[in-house]
mmCIF file of the C-alpha atoms, coordinates in Angstrom:
data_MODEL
# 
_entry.id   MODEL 
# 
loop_
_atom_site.group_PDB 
_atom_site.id 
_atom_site.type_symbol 
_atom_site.label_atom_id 
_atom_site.label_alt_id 
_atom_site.label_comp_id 
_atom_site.label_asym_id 
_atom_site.label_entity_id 
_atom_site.label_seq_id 
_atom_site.pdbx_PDB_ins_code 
_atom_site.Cartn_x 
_atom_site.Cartn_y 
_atom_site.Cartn_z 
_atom_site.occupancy 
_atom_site.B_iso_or_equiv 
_atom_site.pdbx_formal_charge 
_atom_site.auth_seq_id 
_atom_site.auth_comp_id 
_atom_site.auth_asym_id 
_atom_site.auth_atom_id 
_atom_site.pdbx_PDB_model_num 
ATOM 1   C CA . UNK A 1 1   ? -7.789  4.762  -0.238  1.00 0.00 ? 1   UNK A CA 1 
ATOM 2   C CA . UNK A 1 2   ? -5.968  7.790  0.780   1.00 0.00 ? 2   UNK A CA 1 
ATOM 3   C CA . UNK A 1 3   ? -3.858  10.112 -1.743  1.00 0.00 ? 3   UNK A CA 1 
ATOM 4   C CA . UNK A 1 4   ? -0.821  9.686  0.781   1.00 0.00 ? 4   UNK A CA 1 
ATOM 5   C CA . UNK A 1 5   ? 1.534   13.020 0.047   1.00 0.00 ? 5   UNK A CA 1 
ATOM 6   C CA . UNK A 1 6   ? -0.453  13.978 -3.367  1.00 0.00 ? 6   UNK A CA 1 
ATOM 7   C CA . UNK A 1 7   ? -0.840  17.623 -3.898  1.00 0.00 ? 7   UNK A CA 1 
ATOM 8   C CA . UNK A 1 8   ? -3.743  19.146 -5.445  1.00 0.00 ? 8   UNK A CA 1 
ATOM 9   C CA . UNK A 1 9   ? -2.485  21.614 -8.557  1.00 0.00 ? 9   UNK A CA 1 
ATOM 10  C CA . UNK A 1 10  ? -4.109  24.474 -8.965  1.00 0.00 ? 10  UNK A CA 1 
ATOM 11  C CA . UNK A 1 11  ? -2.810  26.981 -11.614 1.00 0.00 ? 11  UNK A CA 1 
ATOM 12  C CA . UNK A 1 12  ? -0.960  28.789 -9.078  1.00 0.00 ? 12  UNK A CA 1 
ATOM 13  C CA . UNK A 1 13  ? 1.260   25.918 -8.179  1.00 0.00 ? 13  UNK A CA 1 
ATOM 14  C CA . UNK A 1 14  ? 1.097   24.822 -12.003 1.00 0.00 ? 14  UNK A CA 1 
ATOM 15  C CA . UNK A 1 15  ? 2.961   27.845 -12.689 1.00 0.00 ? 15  UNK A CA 1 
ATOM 16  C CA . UNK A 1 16  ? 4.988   27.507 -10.320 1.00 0.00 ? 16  UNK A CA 1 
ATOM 17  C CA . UNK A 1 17  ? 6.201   24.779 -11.132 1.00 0.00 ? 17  UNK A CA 1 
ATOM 18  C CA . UNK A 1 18  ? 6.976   25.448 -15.261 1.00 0.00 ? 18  UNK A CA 1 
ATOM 19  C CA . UNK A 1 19  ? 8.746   27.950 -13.929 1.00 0.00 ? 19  UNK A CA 1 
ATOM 20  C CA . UNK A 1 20  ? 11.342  25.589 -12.638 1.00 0.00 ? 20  UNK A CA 1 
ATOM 21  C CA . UNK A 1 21  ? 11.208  23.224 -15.123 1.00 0.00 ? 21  UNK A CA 1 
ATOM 22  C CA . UNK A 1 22  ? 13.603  24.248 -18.472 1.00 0.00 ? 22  UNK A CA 1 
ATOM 23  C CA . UNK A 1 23  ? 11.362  26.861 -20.307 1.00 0.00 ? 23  UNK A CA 1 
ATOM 24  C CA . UNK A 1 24  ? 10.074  26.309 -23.843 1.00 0.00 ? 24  UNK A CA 1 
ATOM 25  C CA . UNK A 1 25  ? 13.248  28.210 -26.380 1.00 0.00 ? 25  UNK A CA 1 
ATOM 26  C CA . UNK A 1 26  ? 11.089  31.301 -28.765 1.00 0.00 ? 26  UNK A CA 1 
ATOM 27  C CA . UNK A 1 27  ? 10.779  27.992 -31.453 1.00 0.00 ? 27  UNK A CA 1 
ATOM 28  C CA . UNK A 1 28  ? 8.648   25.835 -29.411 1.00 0.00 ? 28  UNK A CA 1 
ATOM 29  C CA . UNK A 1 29  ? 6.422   28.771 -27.577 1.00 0.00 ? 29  UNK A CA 1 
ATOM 30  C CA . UNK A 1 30  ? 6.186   29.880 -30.944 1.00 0.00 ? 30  UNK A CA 1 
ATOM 31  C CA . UNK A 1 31  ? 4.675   26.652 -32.424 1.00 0.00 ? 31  UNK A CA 1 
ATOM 32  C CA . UNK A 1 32  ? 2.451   26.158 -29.313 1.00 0.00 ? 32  UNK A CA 1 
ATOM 33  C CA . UNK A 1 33  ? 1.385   29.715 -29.999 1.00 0.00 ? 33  UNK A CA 1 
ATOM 34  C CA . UNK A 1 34  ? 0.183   28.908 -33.325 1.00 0.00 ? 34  UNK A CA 1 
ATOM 35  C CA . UNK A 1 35  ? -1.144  25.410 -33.150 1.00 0.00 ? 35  UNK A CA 1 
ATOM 36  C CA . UNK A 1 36  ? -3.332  27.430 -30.032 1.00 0.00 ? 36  UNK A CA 1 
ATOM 37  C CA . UNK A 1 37  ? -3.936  30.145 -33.393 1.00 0.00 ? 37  UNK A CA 1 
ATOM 38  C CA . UNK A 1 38  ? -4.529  27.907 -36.620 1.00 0.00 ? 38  UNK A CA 1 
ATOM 39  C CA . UNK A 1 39  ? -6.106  25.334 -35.040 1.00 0.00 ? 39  UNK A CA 1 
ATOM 40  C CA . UNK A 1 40  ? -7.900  25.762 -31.875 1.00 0.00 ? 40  UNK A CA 1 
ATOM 41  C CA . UNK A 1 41  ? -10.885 22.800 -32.310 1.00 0.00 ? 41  UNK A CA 1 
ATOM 42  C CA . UNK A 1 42  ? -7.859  20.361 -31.985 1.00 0.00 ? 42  UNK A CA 1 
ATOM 43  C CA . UNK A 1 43  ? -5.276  22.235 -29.839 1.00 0.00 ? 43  UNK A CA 1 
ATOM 44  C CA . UNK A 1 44  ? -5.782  19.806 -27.151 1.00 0.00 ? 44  UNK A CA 1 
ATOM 45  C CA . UNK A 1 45  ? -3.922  17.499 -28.578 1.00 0.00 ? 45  UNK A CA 1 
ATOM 46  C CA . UNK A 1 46  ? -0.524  19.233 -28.471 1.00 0.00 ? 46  UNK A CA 1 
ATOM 47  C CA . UNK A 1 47  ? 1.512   18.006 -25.445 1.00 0.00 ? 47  UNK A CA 1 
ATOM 48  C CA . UNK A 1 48  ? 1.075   19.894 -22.466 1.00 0.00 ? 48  UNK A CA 1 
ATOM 49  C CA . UNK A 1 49  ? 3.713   22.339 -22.101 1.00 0.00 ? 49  UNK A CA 1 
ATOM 50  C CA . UNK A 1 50  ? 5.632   20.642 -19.256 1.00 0.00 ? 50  UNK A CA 1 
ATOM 51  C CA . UNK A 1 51  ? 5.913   17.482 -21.170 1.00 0.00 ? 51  UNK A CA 1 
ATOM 52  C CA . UNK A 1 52  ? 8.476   18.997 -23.579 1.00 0.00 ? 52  UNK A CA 1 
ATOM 53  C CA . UNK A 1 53  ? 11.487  19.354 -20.992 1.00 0.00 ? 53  UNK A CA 1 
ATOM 54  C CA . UNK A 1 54  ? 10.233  15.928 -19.522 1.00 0.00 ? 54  UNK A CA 1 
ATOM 55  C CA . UNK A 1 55  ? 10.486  14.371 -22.888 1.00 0.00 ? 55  UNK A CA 1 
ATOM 56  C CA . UNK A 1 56  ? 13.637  15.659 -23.965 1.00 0.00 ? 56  UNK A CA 1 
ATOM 57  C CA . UNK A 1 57  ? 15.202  14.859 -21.087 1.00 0.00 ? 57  UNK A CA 1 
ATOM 58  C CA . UNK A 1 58  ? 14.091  10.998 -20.896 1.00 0.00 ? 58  UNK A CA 1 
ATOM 59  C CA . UNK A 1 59  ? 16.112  11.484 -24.477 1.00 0.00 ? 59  UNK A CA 1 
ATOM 60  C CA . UNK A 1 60  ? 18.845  11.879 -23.147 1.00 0.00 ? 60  UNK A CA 1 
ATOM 61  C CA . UNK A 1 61  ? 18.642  9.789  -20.398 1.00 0.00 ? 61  UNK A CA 1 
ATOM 62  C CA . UNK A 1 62  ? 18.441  6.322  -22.045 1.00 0.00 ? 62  UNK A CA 1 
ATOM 63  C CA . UNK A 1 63  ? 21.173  8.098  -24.898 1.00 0.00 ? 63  UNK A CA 1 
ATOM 64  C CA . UNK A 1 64  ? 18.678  7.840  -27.471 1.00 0.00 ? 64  UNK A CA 1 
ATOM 65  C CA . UNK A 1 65  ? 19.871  7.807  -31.248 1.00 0.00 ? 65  UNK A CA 1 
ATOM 66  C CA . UNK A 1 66  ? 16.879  6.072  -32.413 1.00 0.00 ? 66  UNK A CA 1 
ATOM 67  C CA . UNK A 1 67  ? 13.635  7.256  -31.213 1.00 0.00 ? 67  UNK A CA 1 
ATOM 68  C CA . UNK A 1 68  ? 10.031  6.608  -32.669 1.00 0.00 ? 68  UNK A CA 1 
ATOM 69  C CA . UNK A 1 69  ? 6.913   8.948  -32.030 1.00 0.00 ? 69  UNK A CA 1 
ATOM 70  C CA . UNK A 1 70  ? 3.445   7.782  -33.097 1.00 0.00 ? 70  UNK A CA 1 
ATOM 71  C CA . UNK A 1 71  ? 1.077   10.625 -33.287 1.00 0.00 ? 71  UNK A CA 1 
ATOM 72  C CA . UNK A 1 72  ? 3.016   14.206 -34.206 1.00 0.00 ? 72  UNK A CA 1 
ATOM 73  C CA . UNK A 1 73  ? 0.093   16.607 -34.816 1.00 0.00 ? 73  UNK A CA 1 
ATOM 74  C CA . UNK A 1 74  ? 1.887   19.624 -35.514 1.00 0.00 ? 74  UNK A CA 1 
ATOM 75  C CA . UNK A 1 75  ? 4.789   18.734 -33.737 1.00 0.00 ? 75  UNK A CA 1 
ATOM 76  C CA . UNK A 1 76  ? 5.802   20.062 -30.857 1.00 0.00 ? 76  UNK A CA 1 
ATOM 77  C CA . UNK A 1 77  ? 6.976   16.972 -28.555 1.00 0.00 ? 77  UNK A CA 1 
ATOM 78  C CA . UNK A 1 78  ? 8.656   15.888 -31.996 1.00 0.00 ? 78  UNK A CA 1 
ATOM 79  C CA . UNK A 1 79  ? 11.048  19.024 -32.116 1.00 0.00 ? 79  UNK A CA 1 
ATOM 80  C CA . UNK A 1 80  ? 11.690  18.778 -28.226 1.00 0.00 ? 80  UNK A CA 1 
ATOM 81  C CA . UNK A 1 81  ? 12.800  15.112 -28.495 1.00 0.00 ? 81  UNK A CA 1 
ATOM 82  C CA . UNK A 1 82  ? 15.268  16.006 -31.731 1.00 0.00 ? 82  UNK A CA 1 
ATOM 83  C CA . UNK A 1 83  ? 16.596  18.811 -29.896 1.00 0.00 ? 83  UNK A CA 1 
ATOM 84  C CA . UNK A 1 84  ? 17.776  16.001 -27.297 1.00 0.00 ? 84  UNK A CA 1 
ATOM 85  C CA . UNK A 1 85  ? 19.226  14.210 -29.603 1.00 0.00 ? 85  UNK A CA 1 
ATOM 86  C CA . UNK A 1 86  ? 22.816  14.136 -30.974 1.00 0.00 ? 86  UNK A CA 1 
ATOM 87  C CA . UNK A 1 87  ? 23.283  15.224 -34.199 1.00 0.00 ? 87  UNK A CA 1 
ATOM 88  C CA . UNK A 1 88  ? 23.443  11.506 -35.966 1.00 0.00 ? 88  UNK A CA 1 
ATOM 89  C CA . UNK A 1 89  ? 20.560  10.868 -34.214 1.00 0.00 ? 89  UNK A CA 1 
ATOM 90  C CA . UNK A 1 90  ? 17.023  10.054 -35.928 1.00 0.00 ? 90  UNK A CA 1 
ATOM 91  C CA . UNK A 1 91  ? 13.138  10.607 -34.831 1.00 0.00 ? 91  UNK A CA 1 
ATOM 92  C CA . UNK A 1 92  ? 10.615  8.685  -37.068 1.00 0.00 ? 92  UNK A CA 1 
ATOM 93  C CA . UNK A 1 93  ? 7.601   10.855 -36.738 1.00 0.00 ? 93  UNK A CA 1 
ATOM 94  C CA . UNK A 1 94  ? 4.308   8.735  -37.477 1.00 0.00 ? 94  UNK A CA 1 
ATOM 95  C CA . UNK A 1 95  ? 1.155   10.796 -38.401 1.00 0.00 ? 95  UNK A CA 1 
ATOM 96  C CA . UNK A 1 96  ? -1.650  11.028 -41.066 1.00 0.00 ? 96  UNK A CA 1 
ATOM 97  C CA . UNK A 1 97  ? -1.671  14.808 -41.593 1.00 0.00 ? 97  UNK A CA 1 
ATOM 98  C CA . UNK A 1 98  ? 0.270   16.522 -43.945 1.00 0.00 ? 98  UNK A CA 1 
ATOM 99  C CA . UNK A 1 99  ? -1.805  19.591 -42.988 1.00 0.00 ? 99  UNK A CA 1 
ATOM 100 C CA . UNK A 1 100 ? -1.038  19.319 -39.273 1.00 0.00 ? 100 UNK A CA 1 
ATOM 101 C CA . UNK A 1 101 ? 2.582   17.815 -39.153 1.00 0.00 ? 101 UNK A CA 1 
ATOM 102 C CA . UNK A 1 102 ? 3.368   21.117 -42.051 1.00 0.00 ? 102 UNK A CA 1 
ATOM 103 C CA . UNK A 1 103 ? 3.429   23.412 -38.560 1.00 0.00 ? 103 UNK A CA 1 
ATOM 104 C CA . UNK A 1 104 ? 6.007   21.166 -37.000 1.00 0.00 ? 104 UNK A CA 1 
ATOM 105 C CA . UNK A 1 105 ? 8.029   20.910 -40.492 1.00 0.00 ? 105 UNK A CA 1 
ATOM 106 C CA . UNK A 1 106 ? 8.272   24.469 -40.299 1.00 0.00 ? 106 UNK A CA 1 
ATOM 107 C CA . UNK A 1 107 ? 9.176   24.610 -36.442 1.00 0.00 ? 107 UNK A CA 1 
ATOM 108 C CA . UNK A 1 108 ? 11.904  22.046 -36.748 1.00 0.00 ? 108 UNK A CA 1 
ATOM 109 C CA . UNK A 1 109 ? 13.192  24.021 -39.790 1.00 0.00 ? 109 UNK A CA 1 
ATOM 110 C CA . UNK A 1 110 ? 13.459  27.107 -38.298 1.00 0.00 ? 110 UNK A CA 1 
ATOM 111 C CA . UNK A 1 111 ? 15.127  24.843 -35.019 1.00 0.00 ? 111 UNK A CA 1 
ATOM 112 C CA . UNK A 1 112 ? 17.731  23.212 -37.430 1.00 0.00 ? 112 UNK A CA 1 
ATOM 113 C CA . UNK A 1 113 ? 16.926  19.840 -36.189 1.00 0.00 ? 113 UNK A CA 1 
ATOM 114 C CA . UNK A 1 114 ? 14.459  18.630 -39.324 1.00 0.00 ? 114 UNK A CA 1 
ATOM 115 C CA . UNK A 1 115 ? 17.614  16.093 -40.333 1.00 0.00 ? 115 UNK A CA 1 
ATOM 116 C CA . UNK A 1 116 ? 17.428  14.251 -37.623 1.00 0.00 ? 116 UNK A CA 1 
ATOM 117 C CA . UNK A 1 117 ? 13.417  13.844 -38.101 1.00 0.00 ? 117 UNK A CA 1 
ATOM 118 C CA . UNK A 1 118 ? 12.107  11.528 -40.345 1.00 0.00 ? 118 UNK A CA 1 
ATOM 119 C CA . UNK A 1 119 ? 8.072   12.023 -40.996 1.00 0.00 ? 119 UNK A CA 1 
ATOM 120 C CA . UNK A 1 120 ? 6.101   9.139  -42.310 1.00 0.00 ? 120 UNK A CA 1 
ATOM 121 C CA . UNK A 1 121 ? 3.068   10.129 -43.643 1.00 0.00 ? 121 UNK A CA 1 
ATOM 122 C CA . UNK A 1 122 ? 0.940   6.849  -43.289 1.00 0.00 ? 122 UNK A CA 1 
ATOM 123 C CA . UNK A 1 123 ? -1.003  4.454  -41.207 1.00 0.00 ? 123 UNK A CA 1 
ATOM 124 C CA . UNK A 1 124 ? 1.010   4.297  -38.139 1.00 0.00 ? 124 UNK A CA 1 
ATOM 125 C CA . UNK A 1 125 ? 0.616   0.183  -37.734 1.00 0.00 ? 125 UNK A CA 1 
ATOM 126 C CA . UNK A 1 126 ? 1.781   0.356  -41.469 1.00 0.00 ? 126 UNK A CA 1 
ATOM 127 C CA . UNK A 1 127 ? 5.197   2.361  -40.496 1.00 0.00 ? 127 UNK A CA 1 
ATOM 128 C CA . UNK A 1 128 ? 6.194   0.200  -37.450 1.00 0.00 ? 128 UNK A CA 1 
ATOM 129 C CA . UNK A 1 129 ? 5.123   -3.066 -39.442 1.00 0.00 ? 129 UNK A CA 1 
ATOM 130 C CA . UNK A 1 130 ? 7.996   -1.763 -42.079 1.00 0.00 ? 130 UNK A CA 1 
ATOM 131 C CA . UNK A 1 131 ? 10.297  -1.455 -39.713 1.00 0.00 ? 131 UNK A CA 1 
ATOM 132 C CA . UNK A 1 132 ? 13.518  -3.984 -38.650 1.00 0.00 ? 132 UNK A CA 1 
ATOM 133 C CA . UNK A 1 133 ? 11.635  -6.448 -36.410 1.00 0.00 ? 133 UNK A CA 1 
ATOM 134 C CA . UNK A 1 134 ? 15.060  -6.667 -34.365 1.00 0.00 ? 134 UNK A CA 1 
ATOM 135 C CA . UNK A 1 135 ? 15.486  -4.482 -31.156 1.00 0.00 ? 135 UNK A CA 1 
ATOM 136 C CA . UNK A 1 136 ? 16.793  -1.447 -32.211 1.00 0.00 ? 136 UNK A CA 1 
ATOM 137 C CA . UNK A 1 137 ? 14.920  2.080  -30.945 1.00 0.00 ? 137 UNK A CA 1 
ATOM 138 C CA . UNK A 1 138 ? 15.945  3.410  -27.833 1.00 0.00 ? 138 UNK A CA 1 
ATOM 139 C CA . UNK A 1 139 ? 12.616  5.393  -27.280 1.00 0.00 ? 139 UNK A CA 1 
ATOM 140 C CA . UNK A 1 140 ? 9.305   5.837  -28.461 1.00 0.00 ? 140 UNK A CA 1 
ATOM 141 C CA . UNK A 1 141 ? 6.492   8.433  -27.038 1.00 0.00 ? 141 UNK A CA 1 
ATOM 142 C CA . UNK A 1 142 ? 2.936   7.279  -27.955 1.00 0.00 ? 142 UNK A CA 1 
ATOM 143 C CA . UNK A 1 143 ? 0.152   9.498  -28.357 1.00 0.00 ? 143 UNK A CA 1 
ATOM 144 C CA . UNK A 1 144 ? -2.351  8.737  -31.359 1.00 0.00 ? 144 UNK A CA 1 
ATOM 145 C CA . UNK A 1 145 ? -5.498  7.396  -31.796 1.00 0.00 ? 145 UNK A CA 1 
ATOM 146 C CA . UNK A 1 146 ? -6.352  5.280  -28.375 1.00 0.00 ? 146 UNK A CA 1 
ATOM 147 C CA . UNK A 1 147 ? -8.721  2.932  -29.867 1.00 0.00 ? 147 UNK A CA 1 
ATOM 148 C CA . UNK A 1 148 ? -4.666  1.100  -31.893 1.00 0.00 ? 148 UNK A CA 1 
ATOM 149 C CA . UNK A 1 149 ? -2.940  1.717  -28.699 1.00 0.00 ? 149 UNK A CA 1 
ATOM 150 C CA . UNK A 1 150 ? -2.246  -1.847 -27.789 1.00 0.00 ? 150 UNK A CA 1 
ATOM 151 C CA . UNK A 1 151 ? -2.026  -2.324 -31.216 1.00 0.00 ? 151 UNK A CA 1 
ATOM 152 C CA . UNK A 1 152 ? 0.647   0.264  -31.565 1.00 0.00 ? 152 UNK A CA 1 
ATOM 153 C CA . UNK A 1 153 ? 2.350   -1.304 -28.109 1.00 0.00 ? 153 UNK A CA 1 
ATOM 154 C CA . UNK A 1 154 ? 2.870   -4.728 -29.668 1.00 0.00 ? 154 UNK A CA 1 
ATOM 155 C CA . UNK A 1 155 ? 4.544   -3.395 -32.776 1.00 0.00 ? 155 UNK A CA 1 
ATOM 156 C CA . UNK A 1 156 ? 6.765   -1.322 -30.377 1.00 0.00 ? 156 UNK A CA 1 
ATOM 157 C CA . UNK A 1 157 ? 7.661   -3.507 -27.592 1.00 0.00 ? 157 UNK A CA 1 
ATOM 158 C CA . UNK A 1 158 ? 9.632   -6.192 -29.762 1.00 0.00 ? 158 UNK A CA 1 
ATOM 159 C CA . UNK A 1 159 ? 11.555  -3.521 -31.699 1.00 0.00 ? 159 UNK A CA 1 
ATOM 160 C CA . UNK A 1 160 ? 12.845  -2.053 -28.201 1.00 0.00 ? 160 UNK A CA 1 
ATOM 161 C CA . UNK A 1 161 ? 16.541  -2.550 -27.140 1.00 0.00 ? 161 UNK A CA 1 
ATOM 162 C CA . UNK A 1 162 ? 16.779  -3.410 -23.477 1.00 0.00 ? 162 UNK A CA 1 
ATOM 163 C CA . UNK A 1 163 ? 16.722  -0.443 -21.340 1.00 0.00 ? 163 UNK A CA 1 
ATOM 164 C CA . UNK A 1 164 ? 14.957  1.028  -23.885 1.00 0.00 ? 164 UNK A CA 1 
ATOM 165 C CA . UNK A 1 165 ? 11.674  3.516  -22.623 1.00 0.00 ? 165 UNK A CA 1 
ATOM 166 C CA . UNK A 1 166 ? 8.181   3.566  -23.874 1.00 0.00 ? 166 UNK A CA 1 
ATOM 167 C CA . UNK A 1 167 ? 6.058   7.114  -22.623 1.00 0.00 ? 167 UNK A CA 1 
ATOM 168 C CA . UNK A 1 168 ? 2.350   6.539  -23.381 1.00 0.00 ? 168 UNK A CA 1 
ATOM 169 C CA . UNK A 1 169 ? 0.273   9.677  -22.897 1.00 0.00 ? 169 UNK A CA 1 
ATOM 170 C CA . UNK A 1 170 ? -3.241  9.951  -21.885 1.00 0.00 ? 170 UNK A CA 1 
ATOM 171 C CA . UNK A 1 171 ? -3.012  7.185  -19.790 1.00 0.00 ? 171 UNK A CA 1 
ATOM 172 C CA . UNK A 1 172 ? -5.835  9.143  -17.440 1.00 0.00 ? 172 UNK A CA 1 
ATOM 173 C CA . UNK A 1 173 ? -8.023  10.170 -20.121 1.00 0.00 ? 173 UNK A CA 1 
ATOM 174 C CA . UNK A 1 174 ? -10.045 13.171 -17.752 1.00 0.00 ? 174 UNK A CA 1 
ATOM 175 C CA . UNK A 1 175 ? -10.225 11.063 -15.565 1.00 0.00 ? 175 UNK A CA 1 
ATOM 176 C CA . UNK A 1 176 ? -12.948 8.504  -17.957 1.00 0.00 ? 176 UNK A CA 1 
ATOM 177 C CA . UNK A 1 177 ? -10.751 5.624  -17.624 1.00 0.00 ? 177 UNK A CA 1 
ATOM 178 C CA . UNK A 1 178 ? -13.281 5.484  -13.588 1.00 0.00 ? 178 UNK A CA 1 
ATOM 179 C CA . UNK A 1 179 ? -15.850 4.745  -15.864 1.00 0.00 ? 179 UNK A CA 1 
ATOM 180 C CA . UNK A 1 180 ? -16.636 0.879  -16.232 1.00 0.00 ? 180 UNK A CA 1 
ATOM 181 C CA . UNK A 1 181 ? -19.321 1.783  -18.354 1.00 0.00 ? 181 UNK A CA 1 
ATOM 182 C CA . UNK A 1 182 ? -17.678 4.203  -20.957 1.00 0.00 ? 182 UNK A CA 1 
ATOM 183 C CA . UNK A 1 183 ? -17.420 3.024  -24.489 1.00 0.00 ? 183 UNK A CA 1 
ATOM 184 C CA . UNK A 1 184 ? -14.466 4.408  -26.923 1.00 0.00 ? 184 UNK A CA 1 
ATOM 185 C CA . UNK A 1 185 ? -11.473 5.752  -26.142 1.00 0.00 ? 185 UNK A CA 1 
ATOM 186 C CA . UNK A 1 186 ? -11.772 5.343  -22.416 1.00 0.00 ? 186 UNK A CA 1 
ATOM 187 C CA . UNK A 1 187 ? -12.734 1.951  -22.804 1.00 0.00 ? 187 UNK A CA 1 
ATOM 188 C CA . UNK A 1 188 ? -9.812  1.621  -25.361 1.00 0.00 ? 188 UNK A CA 1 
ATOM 189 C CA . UNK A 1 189 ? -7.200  3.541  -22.568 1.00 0.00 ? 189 UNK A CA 1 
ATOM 190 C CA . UNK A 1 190 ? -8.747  1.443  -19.670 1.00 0.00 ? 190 UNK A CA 1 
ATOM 191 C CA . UNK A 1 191 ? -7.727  -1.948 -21.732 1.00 0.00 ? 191 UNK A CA 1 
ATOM 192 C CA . UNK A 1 192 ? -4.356  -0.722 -22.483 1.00 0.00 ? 192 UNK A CA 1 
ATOM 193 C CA . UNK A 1 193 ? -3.720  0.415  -19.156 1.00 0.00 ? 193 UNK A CA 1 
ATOM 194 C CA . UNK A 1 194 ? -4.399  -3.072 -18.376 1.00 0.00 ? 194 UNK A CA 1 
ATOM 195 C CA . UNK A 1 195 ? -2.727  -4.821 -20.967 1.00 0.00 ? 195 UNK A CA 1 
ATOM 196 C CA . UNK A 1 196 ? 0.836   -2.448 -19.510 1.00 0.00 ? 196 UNK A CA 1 
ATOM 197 C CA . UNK A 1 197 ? 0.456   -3.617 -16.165 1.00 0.00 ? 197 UNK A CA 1 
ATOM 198 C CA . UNK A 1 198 ? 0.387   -7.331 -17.108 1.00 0.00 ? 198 UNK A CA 1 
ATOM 199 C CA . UNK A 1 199 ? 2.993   -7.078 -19.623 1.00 0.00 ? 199 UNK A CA 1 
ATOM 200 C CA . UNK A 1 200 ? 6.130   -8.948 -18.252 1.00 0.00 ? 200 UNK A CA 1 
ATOM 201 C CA . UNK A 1 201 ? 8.370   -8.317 -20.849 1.00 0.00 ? 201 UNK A CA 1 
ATOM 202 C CA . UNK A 1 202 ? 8.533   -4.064 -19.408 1.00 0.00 ? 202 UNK A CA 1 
ATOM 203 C CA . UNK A 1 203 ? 8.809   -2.161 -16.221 1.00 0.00 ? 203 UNK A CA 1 
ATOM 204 C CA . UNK A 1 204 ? 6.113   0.461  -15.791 1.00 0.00 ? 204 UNK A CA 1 
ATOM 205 C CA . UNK A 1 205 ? 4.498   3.215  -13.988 1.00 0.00 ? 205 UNK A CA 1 
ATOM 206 C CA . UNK A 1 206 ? 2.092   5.302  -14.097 1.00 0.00 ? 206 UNK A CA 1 
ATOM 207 C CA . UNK A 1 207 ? 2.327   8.436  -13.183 1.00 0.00 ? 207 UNK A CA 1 
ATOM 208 C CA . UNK A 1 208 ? -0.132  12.343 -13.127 1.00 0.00 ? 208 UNK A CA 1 
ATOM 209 C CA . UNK A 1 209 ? 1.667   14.320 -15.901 1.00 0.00 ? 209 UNK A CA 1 
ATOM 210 C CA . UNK A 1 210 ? -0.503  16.032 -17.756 1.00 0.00 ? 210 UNK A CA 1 
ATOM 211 C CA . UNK A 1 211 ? -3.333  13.508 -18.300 1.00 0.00 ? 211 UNK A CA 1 
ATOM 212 C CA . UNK A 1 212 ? -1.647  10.582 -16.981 1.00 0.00 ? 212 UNK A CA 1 
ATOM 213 C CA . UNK A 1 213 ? 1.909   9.091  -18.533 1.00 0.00 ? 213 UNK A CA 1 
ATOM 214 C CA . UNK A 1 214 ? 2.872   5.468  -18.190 1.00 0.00 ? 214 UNK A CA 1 
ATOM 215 C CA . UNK A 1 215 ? 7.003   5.146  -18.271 1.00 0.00 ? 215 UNK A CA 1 
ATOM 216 C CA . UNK A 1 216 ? 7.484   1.528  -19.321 1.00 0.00 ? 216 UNK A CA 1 
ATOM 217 C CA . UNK A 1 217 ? 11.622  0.252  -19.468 1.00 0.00 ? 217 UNK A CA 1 
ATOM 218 C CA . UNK A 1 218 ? 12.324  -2.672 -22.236 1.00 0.00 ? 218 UNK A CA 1 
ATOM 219 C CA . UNK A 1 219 ? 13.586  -5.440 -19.230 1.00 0.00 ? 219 UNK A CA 1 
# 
């Protein structure tokens, strides 16, 4: 099947393109800057750097007061999304690491948005089990452990409000989710992916940020 109008992105055109995007303020290069630092085994896991402005500006978008993240790490999407938000609004970050979310503490801090961020230190299943079953958050960004990601989608999906926006990252995986024959968290990614696109109760696409991010709208 052909690509249609897809362009290849090499780092030339990569850079091209953060430079028109909204650049990172000196409080998020900084914390990119030292998750790279402190932790560079696990680095990868940060957002990409073009997902911040994206993120932040689906925020606003849907007028989010009430937005959930599963999976901080040390933070970084979390202090771009409470940026977004107004200043009564509320991010309930969901992680296991008091040792990795401590960088983002610090970040959002020295940002003057840690009010509006709420971090659960906890199973994430075990925070979104605990919370109002009604529809009530506006948006969530998903990106934890893959193997709980439908699990995580079936706590989330009831507790959206209608227009409400689920971003899952790492919808691609590098590219493993081609491989019928992998076994963790590309198989987990390749059932999820499936489990999206047969869900009738949201809108979604897929799309090639980053390492693939599904947009799905609460119908």
């Amino acid at each position: 099947m052909s690509k249609g109008n897809s362009t290849k992105i090499t780092d030339e055109l990569y850079a091209y393109m953060l430079a028109h995007n909204p650049p990172l303020d000196e409080v998020q290069r900084d914390l990119v800057k030292t998750t790279y630092a402190r932790l560079p085994d696990h680095a990868g896991m940060q957002s990409a750097e073009e997902q911040a402005p994206l993120l932040a500006f689906l925020v606003r978008l849907v007028n989010a007061r009430h937005v959930v993240e599963v999976g901080t790490f040390t933070g970084f999407s979390a202090l771009a999304m409470a940026q977004a938000l107004p200043a009564d609004g509320k991010l309930i970050a969901c992680d296991i690491s008091e040792e990795w979310t401590a960088y983002g503490k610090e970040a959002w801090a020295r940002a003057e948005v840690a009010d509006r961020i709420e971090l659960r230190i906890a199973p994430a299943l075990d925070t979104l089990r605990a919370m109002p079953a009604e529809p009530h958050i506006d948006f969530a960004y998903l990106d934890a452990d893959k193997g709980n990601y439908i699990a995580y989608w079936e706590e989330l999906v009831p507790r959206m409000r209608p227009g409400g926006l689920i971003a899952a990252d790492n919808v691609l995986y590098h590219g493993t989710v081609l491989d019928a024959e992998a076994t963790g968290s590309p198989a987990a990614i390749r059932a999820f992916n499936e489990h999206v696109a047969k869900d009738p109760r949201m809108d979604s696409v897929m799309l090639t940020v980053a390492d693939g991010l599904t947009l799905s709208r609460k119908i």
